[in-house]
C-alpha positions in Angstrom: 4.6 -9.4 22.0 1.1 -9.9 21.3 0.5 -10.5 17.2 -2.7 -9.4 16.8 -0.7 -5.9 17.0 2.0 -7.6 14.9 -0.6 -7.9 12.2 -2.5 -4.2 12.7 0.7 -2.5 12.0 1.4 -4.2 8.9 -0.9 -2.0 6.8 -0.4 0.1 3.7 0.4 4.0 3.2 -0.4 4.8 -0.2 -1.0 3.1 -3.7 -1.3 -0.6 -3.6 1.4 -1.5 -2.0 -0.6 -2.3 0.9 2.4 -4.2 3.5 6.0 -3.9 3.8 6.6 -4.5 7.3 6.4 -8.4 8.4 9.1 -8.5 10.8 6.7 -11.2 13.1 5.9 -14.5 11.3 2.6 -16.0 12.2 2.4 -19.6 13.6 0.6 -21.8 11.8 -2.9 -22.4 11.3 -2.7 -18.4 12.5 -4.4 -16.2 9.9 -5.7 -12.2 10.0 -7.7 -10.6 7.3 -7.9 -6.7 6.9 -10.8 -5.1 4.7 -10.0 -1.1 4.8 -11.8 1.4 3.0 -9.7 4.5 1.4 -10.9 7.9 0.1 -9.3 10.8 -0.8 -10.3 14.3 -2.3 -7.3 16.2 -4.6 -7.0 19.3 -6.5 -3.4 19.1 -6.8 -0.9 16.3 -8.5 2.5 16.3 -8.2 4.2 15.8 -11.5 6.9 13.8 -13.1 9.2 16.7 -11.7 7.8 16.5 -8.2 6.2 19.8 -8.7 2.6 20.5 -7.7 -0.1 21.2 -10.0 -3.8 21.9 -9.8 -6.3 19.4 -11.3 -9.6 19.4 -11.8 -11.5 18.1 -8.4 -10.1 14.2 -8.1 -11.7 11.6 -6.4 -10.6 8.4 -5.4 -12.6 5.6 -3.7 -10.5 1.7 -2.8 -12.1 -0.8 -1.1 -8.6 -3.1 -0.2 -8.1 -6.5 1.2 -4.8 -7.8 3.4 -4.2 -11.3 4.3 -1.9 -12.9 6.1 -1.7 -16.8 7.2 1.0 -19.2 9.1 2.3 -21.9 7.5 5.2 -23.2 9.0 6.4 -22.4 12.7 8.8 -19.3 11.7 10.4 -20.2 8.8 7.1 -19.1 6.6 3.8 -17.1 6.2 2.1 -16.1 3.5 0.2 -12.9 2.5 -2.5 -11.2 0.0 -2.9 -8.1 -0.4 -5.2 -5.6 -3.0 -7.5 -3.9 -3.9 -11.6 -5.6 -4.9 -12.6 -2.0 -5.6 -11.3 0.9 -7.0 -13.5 4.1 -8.1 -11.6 7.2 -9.3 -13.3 10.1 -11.0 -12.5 13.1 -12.5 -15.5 15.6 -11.3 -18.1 16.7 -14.0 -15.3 14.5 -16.7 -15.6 11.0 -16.1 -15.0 8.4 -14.0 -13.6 4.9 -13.9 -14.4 2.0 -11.5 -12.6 -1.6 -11.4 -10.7 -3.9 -9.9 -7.0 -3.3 -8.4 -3.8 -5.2 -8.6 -3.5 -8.4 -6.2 0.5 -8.9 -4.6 1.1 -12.7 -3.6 3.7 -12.6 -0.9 5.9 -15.5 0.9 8.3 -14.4 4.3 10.2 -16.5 6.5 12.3 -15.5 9.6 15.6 -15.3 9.7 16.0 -13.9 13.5 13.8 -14.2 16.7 15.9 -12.5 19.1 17.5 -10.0 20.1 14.9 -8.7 17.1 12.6 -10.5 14.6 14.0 -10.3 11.1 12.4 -11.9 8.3 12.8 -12.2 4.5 9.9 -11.8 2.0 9.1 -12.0 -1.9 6.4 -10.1 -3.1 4.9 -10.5 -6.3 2.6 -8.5 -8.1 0.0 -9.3 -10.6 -1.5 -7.2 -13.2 -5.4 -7.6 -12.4 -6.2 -4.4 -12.4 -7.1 -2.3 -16.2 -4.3 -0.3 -17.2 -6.2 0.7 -20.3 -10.2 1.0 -19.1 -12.8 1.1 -22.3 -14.9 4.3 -21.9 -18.7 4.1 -22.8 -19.5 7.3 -24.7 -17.5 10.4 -27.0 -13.8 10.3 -27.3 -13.7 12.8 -24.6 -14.6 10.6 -21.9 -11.9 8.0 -23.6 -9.5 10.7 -22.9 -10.6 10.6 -19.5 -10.7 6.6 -18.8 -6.9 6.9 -19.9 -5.9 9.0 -17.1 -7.5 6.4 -14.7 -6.2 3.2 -14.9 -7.4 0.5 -12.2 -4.1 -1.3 -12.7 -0.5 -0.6 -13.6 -0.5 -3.4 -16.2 2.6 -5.3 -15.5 3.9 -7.9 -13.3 6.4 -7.1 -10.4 8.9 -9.2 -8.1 10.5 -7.3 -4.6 12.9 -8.5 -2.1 11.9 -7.2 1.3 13.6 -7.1 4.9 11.9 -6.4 7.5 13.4 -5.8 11.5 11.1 -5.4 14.1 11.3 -5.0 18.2 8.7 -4.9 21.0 9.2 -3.8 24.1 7.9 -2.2 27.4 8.9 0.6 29.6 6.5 1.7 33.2 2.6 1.1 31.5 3.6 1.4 28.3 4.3 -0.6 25.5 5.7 0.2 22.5 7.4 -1.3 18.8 9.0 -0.5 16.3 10.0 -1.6 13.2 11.4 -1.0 9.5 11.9 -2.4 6.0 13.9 -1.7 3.0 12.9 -3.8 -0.5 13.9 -4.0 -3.9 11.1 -3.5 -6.5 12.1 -4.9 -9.9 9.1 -4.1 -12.5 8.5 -5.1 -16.3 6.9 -3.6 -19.1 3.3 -2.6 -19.1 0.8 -4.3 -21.4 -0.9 -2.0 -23.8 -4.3 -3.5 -24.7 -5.4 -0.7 -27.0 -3.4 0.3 -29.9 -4.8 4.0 -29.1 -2.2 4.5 -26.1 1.5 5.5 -26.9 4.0 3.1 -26.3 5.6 1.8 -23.4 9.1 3.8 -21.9 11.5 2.1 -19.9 10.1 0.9 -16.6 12.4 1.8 -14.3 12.7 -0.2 -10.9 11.7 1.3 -7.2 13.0 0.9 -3.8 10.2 0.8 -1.3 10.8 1.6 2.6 8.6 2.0 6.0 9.3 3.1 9.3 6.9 3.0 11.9 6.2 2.6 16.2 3.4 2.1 18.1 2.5 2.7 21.6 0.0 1.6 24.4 -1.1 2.9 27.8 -1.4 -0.2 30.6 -4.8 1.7 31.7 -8.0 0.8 31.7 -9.9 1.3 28.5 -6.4 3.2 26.6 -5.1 -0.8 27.4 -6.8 -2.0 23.8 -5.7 1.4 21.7 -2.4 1.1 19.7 -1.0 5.0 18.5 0.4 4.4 15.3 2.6 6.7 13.8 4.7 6.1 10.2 7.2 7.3 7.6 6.6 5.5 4.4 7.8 5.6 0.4 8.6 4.5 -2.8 11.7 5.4 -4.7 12.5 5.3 -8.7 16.4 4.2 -8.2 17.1 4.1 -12.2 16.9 7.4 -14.3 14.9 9.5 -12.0 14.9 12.3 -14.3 13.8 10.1 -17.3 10.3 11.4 -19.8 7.6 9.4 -18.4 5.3 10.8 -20.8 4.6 7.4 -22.8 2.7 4.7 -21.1 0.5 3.4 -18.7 -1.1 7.0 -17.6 -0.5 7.8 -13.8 -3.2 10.1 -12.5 -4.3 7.5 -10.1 -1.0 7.1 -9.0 -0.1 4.1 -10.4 2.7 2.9 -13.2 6.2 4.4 -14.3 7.9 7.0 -12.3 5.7 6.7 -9.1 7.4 7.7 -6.3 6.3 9.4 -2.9 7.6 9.9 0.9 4.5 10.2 2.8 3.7 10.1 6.6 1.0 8.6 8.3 -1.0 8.4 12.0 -3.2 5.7 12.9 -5.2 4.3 16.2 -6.2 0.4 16.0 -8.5 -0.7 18.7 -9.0 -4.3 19.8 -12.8 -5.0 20.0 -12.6 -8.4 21.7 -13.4 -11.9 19.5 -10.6 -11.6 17.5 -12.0 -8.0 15.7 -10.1 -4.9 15.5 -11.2 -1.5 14.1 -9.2 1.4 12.9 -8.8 4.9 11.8 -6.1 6.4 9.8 -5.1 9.2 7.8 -1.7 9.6 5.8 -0.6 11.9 2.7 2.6 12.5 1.0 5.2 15.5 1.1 6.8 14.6 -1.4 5.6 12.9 -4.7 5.9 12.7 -8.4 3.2 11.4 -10.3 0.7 11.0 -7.3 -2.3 13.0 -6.2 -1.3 15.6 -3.8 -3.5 15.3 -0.8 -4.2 13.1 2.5 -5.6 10.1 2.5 -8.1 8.8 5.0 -9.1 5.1 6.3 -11.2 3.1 7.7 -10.6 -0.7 8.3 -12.3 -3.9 10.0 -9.6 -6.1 11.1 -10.5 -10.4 12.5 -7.3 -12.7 13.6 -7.7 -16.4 13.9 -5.5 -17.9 16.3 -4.4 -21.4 16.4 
């Protein structure tokens, strides 16, 4: 089945766990960059007890890279993924601008047929700030603590991933799925002025999604994307998450969501893609409550 799909699907939902799906493994000396730009508007968060609140009017810009490159024939690719920009603000309170967290990822394939199956290790790295310095009164302090650019800790996930193309009269059509273990650490705290760390508390992270195409002319370089995506807290879900890393921006302990998505990719010719894509989440605790829209610029090198 043709990979420059393989690689469009592979894209994120929400937060910065931009790509849980890598069911194909690239050959090598095969490589695909993805450079989407996110924005959302919210005047409602949904809380530690997955109840939705009104907030002030929240505003959140990401600028996010996704990488992927073959090394060896099947047995392993590598990928990474983040965000260079990240801009959220508080309207008429303050606003905080920096950049994200970068995941280093390594997946090999376990099956080829009857379906691809791979294996993948994701790591995550604390670039982002998880405690930004605000220029001015203590009140816009308060706010830069509500708006951390990173969650502040390093994180290791196990990943499957199954995946299956196939065809049926003009159209063509996949689908695929992964489940991963998320096992997180404790946040650093670079001023003494937050409260301490709580228990971080490990997630499960899943993704379902399919994709279909029309054998006409002009529909033949569209892929219809549509996806169910989430994060889980599998420890004490009903735990105080008061203390630590402030989660406004939808990022550090207690995090979780179940969100659905629709996207159409279109293949420009040369290697370039472009897409559109909105998701947002039904179900959240500690994430913004509203849709999300993107916009991405998509190039594959093939060998």
């Amino acid at each position: 089945m043709n990979r420059f799909l393989m690689a469009l699907v592979a894209l994120a939902t929400l937060g910065s766990s931009n790509a849980e799906a890598q069911a194909w493994i690239r050959d090598p000396g095969s490589a695909y960059v993805n450079l989407g730009y996110r924005v959302m508007r919210a005047d409602g968060f949904y809380g530690d007890d997955g109840e939705r609140f009104d907030i002030n009017d929240f505003r959140q810009h990401t600028l996010a890279l996704y990488s992927e490159a073959g090394i060896v024939d099947r047995w392993l690719m590598a990928t990474l993924e983040g965000e260079v920009f990240r801009r959220s603000v508080l309207v008429d309170q303050g606003a905080v601008t920096g950049f994200g967290d970068l995941n280093l990822g390594l997946w090999t394939g376990l099956l080829e047929a009857p379906v691809h199956l791979s294996l993948g290790v994701r790591v995550g790295l604390p670039t982002g700030d998880p405690s930004p310095e605000a220029d001015g009164d203590p009140a816009s302090q308060t706010v830069a603590d509500l708006l951390p650019t990173g969650d502040g800790e390093v994180d290791v996930g196990l990943h499957l991933a199954l995946g299956h193309g196939f065809g049926w009269r003009r159209v063509q059509q996949f689908v695929q799925a992964s489940v991963g273990y998320v096992v997180r650490t404790t946040p650093r705290d670079t001023r003494a002025s937050l409260p301490p760390a709580a228990d971080i508390r490990d997630q499960l992270a899943y993704r379902l999604e399919t994709g279909i195409k029309v054998d006409r002319p002009f529909f033949d370089r569209l892929w219809w994307i549509a996806r169910v995506a989430g994060l889980l807290v599998v420890q004490d879900r009903n735990a105080d998450t008061s203390t630590g890393v402030p989660r406004i921006a939808g990022l550090g302990d207690g995090v979780e969501y179940a969100a659905v998505g629709l996207e159409l990719l279109a293949e420009l010719g040369g290697g370039f893609g472009l897409g559109f894509g909105v998701d947002g989440a039904f179900y959240g605790r500690n994430v913004p409550a509203t849709a999300a829209y993107k916009l991405s610029l998509t190039y594959q090198r093939r060998p």
